[in-house]
N, C-alpha and C positions, 0 to 999 in steps of 0.2 A: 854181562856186557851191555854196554847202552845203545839206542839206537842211533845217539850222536857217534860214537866211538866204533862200534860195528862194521868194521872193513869188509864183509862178505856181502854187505847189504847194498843194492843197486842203489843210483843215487834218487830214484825217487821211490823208492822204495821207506816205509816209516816216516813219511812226511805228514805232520799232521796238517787237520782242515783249516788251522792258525798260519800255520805257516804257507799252504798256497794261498790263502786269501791276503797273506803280506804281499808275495808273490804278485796275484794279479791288481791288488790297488798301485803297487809302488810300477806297476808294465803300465796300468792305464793314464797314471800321472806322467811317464815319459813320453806314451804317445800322445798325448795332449801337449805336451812340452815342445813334442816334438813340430805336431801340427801346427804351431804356433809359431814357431820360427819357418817351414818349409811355405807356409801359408806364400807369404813374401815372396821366397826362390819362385814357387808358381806362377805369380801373377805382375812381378817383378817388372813385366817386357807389358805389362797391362796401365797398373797404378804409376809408378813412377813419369812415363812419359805425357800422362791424362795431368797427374801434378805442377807439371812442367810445360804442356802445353805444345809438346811436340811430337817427332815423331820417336816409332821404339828404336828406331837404328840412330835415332844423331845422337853423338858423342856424349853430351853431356847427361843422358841416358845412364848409360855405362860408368858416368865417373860418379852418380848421384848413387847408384847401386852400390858401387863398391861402397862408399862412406857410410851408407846407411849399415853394411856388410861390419866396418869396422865398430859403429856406432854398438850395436849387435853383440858383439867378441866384448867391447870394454863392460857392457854395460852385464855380459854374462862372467864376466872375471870378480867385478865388483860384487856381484850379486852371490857368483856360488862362494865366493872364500867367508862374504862375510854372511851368508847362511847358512856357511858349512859349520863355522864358530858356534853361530847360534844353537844349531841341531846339537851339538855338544854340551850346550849350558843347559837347552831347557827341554831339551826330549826332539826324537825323529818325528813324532805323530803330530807333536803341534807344529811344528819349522815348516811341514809338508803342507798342513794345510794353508800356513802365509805363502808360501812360494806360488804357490797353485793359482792363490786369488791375487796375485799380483800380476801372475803372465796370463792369466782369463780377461782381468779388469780392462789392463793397456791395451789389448789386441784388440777388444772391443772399440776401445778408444781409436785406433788406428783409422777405423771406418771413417770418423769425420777431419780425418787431416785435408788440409785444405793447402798445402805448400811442403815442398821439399823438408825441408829444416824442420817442421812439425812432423814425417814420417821418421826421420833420422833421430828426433827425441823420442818418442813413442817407442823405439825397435831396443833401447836404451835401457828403457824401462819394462818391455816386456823381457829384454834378455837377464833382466836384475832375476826373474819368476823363474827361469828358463835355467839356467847356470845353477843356483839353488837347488832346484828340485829334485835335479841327476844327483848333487853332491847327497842330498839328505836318504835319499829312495834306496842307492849305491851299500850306501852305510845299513842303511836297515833290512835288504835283501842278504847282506853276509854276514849280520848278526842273528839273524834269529833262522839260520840254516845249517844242518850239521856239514863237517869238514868233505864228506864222502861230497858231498851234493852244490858243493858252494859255486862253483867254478860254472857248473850246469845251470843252475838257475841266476846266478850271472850273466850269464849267455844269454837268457829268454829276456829277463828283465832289459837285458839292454837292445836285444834285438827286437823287442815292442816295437821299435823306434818306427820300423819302418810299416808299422799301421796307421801312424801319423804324417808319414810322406804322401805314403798312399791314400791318404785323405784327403789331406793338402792339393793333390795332384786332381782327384777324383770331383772333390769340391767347385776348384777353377774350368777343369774342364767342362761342366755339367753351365755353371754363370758363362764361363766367357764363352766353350768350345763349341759350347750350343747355339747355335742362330736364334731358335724360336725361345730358349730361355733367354736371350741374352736380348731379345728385342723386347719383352714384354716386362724385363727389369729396367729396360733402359727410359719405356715405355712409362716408369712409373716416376722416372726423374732421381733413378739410382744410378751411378754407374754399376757392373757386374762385380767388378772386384772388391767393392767396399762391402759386400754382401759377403763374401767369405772372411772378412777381418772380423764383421761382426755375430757372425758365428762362433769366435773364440769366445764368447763368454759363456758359452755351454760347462767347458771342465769344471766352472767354478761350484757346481752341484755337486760334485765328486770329495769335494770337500767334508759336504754332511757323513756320507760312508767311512771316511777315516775317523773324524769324530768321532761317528759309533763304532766303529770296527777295531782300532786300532790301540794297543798300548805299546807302553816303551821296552823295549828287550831288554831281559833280565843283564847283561853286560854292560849295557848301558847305566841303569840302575847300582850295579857293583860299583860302575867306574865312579858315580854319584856320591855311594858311601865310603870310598876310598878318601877321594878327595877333601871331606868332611874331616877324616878325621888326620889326614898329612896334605896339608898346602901346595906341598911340591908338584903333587899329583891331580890340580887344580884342570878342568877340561877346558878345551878351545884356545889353548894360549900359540897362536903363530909364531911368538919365537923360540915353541921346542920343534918346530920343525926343521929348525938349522941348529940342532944340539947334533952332538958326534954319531950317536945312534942312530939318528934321521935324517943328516946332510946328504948321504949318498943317495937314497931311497926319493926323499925330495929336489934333488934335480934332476935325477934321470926319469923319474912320473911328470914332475915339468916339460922335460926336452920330449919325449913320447907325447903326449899332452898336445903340445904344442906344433910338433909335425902332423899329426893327426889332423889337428882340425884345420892347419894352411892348407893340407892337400884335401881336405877335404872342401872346405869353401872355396878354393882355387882351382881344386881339379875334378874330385868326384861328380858335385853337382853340377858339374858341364858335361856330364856322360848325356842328359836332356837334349843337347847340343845335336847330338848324331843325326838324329831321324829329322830332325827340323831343318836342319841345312839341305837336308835332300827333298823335302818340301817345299824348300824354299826355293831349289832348283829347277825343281819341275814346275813350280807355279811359275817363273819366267820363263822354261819353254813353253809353257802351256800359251802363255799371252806374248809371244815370242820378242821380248826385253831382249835385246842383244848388249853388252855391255863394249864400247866402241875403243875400250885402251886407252892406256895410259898415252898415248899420242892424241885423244881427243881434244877436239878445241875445248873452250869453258862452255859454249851454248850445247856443243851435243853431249858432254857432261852431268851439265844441269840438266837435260830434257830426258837423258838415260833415268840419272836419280828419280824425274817425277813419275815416268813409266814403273820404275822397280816398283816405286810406294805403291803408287796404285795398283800393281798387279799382286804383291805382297798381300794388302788390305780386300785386295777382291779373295783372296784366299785364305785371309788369315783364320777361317775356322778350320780349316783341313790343316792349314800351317800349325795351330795350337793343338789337336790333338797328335799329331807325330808328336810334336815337342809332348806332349804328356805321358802318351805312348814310351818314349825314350824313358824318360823319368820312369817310370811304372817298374820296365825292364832293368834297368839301373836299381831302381830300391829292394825290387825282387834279390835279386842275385846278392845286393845288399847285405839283406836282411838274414838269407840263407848264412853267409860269412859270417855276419853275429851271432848267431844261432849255432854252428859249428865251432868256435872257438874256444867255448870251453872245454869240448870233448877233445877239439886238438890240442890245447894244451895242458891235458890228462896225460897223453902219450907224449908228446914233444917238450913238458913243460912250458912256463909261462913264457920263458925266454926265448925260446926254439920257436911257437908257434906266431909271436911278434917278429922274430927274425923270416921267415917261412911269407908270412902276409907281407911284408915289406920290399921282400924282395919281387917277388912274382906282380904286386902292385906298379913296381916302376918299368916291368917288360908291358905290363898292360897298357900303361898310358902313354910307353911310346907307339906300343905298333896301334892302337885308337888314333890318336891324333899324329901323329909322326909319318903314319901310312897307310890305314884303312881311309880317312874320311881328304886327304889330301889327292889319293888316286880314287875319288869317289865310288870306294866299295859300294854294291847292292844293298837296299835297303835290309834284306834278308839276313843277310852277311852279320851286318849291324846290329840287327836285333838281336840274332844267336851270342852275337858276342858283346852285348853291354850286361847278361847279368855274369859270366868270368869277371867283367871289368869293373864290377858292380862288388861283387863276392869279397876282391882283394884290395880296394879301395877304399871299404868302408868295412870290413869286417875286423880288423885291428881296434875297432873302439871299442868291443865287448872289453877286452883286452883291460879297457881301463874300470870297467865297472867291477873285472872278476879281479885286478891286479891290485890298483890304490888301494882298496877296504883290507889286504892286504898286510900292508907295510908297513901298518900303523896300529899303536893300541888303542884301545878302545874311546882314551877318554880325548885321543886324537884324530877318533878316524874320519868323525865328519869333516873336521879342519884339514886332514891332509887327502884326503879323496877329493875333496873341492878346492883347494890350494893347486893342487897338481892340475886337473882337469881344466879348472877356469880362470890358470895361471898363463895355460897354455894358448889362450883368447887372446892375451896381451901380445904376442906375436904375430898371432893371425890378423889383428887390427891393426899393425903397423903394415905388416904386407900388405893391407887393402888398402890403407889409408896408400902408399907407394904405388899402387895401379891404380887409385883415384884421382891422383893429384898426378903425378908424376910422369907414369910409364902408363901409355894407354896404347895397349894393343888388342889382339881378339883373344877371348877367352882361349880359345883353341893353343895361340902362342902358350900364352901364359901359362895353363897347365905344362906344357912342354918345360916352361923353366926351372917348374918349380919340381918336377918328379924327380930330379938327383936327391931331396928331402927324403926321399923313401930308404933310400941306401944309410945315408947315414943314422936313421932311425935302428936301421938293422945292426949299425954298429953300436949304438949308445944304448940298446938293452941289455947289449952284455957286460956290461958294468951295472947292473942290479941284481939285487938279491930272488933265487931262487925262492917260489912259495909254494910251489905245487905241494900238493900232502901235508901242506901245516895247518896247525891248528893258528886260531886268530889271534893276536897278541893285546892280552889282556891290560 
């Protein structure tokens, strides 16, 4: 018996040094992926208002965020399906390293935006690198892993993720949260934030190790000389994913896909939110801001607002680190839910253990925002319970790295792993573009609207196909 086949064998048990080294290039490409998009959530309340010229709270702050947010989701839809294609025509190991250098290059690029619309194109183009890379990394951590282990190393692979938050997070604190770094960057005629956008061109070294390290799995290969010698069996073609075999499969990893990451850009990364508002509170009693009511004239109004700022800005280093603080605890708890999901759904199946995170996700971000931070819980309180809220927020996305690779055969799987995944952007960007334009409320609301999404996720898994215990379809 083989050690792919081998049921008695733990799942990391017979793992060659091939295969964790796929393992940890295709974890270290996510976290760089990762980092490159969260770069932005970090410093978001820094860059955009410096772009703009105002302050972090006026409005059009918040509506320049969202769009860039949406900018983001279209330009990772674009990017992952039609790199998920490519991964299918011309091998994982080389798509991986174009993905890579495209979300290292842009980000770099980012540093010198000099206006709104020049960050909003920029975030575009690095989501094109971003989208791709999960679709291609996804496909090549479930092919070249035996069936006992897939689901496991699924989990790690995708829960990398949050070494890339936590960098993001770690990175802006250290530029902005710092006084004495943040005065001797500023000192050089940098802003702080531009300093961590161009630090993404770091991954793009990561690239030379796959080149050396990496070839293409033998499935992949198969699916190659299949195709060679019957046309039908031709890889990458987007319209077998709506043939009878793959319709079901492909809108319910769409509609998954697609709840995931609203509530994730809508809701999870506002768990950051927690600890900064209660900073934010105390630095107005600290500098004793009274807010005068909605009965105030316009002058004591206006005269509140310029007290707030300036006592906001006299504290905005203690202000940014809670808010990082937050994030930190958030990604933590995170990361742990990605990291657990394979082995939950070992036991509960793949369906059960998406049903399971989806539900316990929508008690989370009522009693968070609905009741904790409205009856202003203790910061204590808060902390203890942003990585629960963190856990069941965000630990559903392993879900799509161990699920898509999946439901598809081989000479499909890049195509439908990335189809599914950064299909599901295309929603998420309409809902931002709709609280950019549209509906501008506080984050805080917004998550509230949007958590019934949780629910129905829990009901549109169970119209997909079971895969726990299968082998990959060839």
């Amino acid at each position: 018996m083989s050690e792919s086949t081998n049921t008695s064998l733990k799942w990391n048990q017979g793992i060659s040094r091939y295969q964790w080294t796929v393992l940890l290039i295709a974890s270290l490409g996510w976290v760089f992926d990762v980092f490159e998009g969260q770069i932005f959530v970090a410093s978001m309340r820094d860059a955009m208002p410096d772009l703009l010229g105002v302050d972090a709270d006026n409005a059009s702050v918040g509506s320049w965020n969202n769009i860039a947010f949406g900018f983001f989701l279209l330009g990772g839809a674009f990017g992952g399906v039609f790199f998920g294609v490519v991964s299918d025509r011309i091998g994982r190991s080389k798509t991986m390293v174009l993905t890579i250098l495209f979300y290292s290059l842009f980000t770099c690029a980012s540093a010198f935006a000099q206006a709104p619309w020049q960050m909003v194109v920029l975030r575009f183009l690095v989501a094109m690198g971003v989208g791709g890379e999960w679709a291609v990394a996804a496909a090549m951590v479930a092919e070249v892993m035996p069936t006992r282990s897939r689901s496991v190393m699924g989990s790690i692979f995708h829960s990398s993720s949050v070494f890339g938050t936590l960098l993001a997070a770690a990175t802006v604190a250290m530029l902005i949260g710092n006084e004495a770094v943040n005065a001797r960057i500023a000192s050089a005629g940098w802003d702080p934030w531009r300093i961590g956008f161009a630090i993404g061109v770091l991954p793009a070294l990561l690239t030379l190790w796959i080149r050396w390290k990496l070839h293409e799995p033998e499935s992949w290969t198969r699916a190659q000389q299949r195709a060679a010698e019957d046309p039908s069996q031709k890889p990458g073609r987007l319209g077998d994913l709506f043939s009878s075999e793959n319709l079901r499969s492909t809108i319910v990893g769409v509609t998954l896909a697609t709840i995931g990451l609203v509530t994730f850009w809508g809701i999870h990364i506002y768990g950051k939110n927690a600890l900064l508002r209660r900073a934010q509170q105390d630095a107005l009693k600290v500098e004793e801001v009274v807010n005068p009511g909605a009965d105030a004239t316009s002058a004591e109004s206006e005269k509140f607002q310029l007290e707030k700022a300036e006592a906001l800005k006299k504290h905005a280093g203690e202000i940014k680190r809670n808010e990082m603080l937050s994030m930190t605890l958030n990604t933590i708890g995170g990361g742990l839910g990605l990291l657990f999901f394979g082995a939950i759904s070992n036991r509960l199946g793949r369906r059960g253990a998406f049903i399971l995170y989806h539900v316990v996700a929508f008690g989370a971000v009522i009693l968070l925002f609905g009741w904790m931070l409205p009856n202003d819980s203790s910061p204590l309180l808060l902390a203890c319970f942003l990585p629960v809220f963190g856990f069941f927020t965000l630990g559903m996305h392993a879900g799509y790295a161990v699920y898509f690779p999946e439901l598809y055969p081989t000479r499909l799987r890049g195509t439908g792993a990335g189809f599914c995944f950064n299909m599901g952007r295309l929603g998420t960007a309409v809902a931002f573009f709709v609280f950019g334009f549209w509906i501008l409320i506080s984050p805080e609301s917004q998550a509230l609207w949007l958590s019934p999404l949780y629910l129905v996720g829990a009901v549109v898994v169970t119209f997909g196909r079971e895969t726990r215990g299968e082998e990959l379809l060839e």
